[in-house]
C-alpha positions as CSV (number, residue, x, y, z in Angstrom):
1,X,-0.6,24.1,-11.1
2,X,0.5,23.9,-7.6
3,X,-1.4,21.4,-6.0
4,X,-0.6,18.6,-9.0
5,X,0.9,15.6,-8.0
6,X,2.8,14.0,-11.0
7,X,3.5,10.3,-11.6
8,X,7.0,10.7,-11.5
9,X,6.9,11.9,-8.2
10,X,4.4,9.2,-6.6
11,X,6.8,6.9,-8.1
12,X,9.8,8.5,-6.9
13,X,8.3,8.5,-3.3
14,X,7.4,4.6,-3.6
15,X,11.1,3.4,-3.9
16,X,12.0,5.7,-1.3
17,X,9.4,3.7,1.1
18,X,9.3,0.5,3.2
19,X,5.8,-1.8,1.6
20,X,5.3,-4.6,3.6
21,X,1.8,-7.4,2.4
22,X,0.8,-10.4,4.2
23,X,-2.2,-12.0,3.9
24,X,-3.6,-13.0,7.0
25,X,-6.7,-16.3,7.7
26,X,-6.1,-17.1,3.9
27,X,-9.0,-13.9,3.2
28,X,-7.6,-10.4,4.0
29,X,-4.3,-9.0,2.0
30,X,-2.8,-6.2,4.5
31,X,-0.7,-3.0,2.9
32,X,1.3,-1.2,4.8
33,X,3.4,1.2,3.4
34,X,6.2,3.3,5.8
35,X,6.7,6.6,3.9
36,X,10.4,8.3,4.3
37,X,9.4,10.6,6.8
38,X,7.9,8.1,9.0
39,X,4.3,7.9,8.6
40,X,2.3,4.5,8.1
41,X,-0.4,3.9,5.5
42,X,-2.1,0.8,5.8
43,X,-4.6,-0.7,4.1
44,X,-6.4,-4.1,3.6
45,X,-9.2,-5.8,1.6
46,X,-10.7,-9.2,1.8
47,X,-12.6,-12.3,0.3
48,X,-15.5,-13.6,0.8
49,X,-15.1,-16.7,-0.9
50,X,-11.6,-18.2,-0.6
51,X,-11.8,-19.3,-4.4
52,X,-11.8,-15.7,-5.6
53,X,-8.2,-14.8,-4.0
């Protein structure tokens, strides 16, 4: 299988990249996550109800 993607190898990627989380207005939690060869994923996600953080 060519086009598999193993565990090992996600993992092995992750330790090799810069993760950075804040959470911003006491709601949103921001990702970002600077791979080795430079590209930025980001991601977010967010409450609407302060008590469910």
């Amino acid at each position: 299988m060519k086009n598999t993607v193993t565990k090992r190898q996600i993992d092995e990627l992750l330790e090799k990249s810069e993760i950075k989380v804040e959470t911003v207005y006491d709601k949103v939690t921001i990702v970002n996550c600077k791979l080795p060869n430079g590209f930025v994923i980001t991601e977010s996600s967010g409450a609407d109800d302060k008590r469910r953080l």
